[in-house]
N, C-alpha and C positions, 0 to 999 in steps of 0.2 A: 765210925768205921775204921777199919785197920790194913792197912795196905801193907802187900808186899814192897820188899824194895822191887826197885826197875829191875834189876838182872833176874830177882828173883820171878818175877809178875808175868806172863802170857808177852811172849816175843822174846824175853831176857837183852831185854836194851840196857845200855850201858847205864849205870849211877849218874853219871855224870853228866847225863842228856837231860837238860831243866824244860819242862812243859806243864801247862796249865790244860787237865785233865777234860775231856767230854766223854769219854767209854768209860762206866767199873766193868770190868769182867767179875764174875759171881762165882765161884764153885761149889756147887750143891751137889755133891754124891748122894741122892736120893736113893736106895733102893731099897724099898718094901714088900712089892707086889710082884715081881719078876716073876713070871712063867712058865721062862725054859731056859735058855745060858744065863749064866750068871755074871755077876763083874762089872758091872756100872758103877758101883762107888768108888770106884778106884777112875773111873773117866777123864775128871777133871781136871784132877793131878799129870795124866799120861797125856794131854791135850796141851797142857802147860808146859810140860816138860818139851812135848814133839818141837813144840813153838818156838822154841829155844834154834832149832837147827832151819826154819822156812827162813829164806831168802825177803829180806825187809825193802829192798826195793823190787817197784811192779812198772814188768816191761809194758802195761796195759797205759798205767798212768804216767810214764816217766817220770816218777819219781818215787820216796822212801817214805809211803801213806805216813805210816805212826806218826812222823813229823807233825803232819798237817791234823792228826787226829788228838794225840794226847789221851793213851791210853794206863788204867790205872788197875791192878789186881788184889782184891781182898786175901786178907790172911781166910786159910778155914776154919772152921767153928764147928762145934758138936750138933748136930742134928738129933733132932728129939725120934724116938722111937714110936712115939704114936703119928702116923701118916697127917692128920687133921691140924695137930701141931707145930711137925714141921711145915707144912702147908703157909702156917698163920707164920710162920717165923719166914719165907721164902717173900711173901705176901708184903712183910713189916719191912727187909729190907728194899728190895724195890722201890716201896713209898721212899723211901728215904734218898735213892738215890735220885727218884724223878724232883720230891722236894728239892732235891739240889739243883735241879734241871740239866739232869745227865743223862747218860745213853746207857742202860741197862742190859750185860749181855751173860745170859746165865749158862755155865756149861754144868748139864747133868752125869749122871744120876741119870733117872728112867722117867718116862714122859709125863707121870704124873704130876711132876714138879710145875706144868704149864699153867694150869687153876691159880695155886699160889702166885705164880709172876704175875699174870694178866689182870691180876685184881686188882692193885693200883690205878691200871695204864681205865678200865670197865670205870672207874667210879671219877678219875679227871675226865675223860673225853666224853662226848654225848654217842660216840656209835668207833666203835672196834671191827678190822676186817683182819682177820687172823688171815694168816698165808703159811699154809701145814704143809710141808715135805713129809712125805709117808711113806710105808706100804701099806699099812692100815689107815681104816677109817675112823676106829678108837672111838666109836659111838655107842658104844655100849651102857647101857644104864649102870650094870654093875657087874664083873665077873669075878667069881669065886667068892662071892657075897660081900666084894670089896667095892662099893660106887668111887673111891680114889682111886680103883687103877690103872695102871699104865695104858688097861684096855677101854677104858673110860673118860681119859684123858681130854678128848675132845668133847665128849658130851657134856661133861662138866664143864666146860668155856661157854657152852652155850647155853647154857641153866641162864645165863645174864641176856636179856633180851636183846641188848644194844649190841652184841657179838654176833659177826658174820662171819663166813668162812668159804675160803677158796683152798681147795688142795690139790696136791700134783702126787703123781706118783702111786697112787694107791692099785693096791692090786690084790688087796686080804680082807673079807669083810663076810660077815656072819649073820646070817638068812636073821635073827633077830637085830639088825641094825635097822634095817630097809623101813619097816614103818618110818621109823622118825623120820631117816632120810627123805623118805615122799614126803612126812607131813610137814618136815622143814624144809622143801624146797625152794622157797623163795629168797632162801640168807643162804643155802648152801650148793658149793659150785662144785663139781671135781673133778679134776683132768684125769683120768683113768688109763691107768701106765698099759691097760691094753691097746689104745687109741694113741699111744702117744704118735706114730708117724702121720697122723689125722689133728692134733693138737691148733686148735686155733688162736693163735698168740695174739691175733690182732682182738681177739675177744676177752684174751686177759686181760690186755691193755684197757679197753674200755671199760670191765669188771674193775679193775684195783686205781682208775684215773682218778685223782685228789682225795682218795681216802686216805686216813689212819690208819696204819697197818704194825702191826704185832706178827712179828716172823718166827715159827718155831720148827726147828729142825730137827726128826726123828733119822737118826744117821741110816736105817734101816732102808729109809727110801730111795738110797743109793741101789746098785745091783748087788748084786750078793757076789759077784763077780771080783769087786773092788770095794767092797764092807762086808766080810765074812763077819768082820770083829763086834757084833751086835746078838742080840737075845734072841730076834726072831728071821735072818736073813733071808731075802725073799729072788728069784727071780726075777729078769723082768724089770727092773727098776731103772733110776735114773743116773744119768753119765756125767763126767765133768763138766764138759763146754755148754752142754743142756742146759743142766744146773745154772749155772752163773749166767746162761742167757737168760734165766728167768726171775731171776733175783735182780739183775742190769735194769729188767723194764720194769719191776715192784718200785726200784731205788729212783727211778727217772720219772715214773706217773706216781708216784705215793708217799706218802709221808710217814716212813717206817722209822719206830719212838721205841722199839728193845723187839729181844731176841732171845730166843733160849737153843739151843741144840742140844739133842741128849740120845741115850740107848749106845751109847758107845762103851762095850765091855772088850779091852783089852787082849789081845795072846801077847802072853809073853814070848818076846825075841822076831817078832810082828810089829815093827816099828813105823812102815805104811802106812796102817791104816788109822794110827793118832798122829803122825804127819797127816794127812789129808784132812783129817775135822779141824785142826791146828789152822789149815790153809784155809780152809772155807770158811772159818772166823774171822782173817785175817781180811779174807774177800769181802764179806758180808760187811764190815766195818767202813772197808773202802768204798764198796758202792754207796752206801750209805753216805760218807761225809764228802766223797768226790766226784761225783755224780752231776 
């Protein structure tokens, strides 16, 4: 594996800061199946970049996380044109990073990417609880005669038996989901952004208490208020302090081992809204290691 230097790499810390590494950050511009805006593969890069300008000390923790984290970013690489492919290539790095016993944190590209990460984390652990920020539900078996895609993203997680799933935010879901939905509902949870002022956290808590959890973040399941900058923006969706109060109590009750976020397509001269995924990278790492 090939790192960027420090300045160059997700936060742009200084060369000269010496640390022995627990995060790779990934950048995987996956986009193949996109449906309506366009601009994910360019994600990564604008997420790297934003990162560059977030505030590296957190008034939450009093102190400069990265320090205590040891974060490290892969140079990019050519992604292969056939979806199943790259898939096997997103798949191959991961193992490698977990063979090293690292922390995995992949910025997409468009949600399909999630199959390839999780395949690693499905074949070490004996049982997997995915924790999906949405507005969809991405259970679809296959749309536009793609079973990779974006829209399918989550059904494909759960083709692995040992994959559960708790999601937040969803508010888009298509009369052919629902069968599975009922006939999965013993593995699958979801906080439904209509309910949210109803949201039972003391039930999440118990739901995600001492699992294994794989966190992937569909930047869409923000409101569309404050993530225009995505394929599908939806109404209705989730806020900032929500957000991180619900990733605080995954990182406090559960033992979250990688991360992906992705659906982030850029405006250009819209520098907001890759500051804010930049940030909640930045968050997600820290609840994770400071917690």
């Amino acid at each position: 594996m090939k790192y960027l230097s420090n300045k160059k790499g997700f936060l742009g810390v200084d060369n000269k800061f010496s640390f022995k590494e627990k995060v790779v950050v990934v950048p995987f511009g996956l986009e193949k199946t996109v449906s309506y805006g366009r601009g994910t593969k360019n994600g990564p890069k604008e997420i790297i970049k934003a990162s560059h300008q977030v505030e590296l000390y957190d008034e939450e923790f009093y102190c400069e996380p990265y320090k205590k984290i040891g974060i490290r970013t892969l140079e990019s690489f050519k992604i292969n044109k056939n979806i199943k492919k790259a898939l096997k290539k997103m798949s191959s790095i991961n193992k490698i990073i977990l063979d090293k016993k690292l922390f995995p944190i992949t910025f997409g590209g468009e949600h399909s990417i999630t199959p390839g990460c999780i395949e690693p984390f499905v074949k070490k652990y004996n049982k997997i609880c995915l924790l999906h920020f949405d507005a969809h539900a991405d259970l679809r078996n296959s749309y536009n005669g793609e079973k990779f895609s974006h829209a399918s993203a989550i059904r494909r997680c759960l083709d692995y038996k040992n994959v559960s799933l708790i999601s937040f935010g969803i508010r888009n879901i298509s009369e052919s989901e629902i069968p599975f939905l009922k006939k999965n509902k013993s593995r699958i949870n979801i906080f439904w952004a209509k309910d949210k002022s109803k949201w039972n956290l003391g039930k999440f808590k118990k739901l995600i208490k001492n699992k294994t959890v794989y966190l992937t973040f569909d930047v869409d399941g923000f409101d569309s208020s404050i993530m225009p900058a995505t394929g599908t923006p939806e109404p209705g969706g989730l806020f900032w302090d929500e957000t991180l109060n619900i990733i605080r109590i995954a990182a406090r009750n559960s033992n979250i081992v990688g991360a992906d976020i992705n659906e982030l397509a850029p405006i250009k001269g819209f520098n907001s809204y890759n500051f804010l995924v930049a940030k909640l990278a930045y968050k997600i790492l820290t609840y994770k290691f400071l917690v």
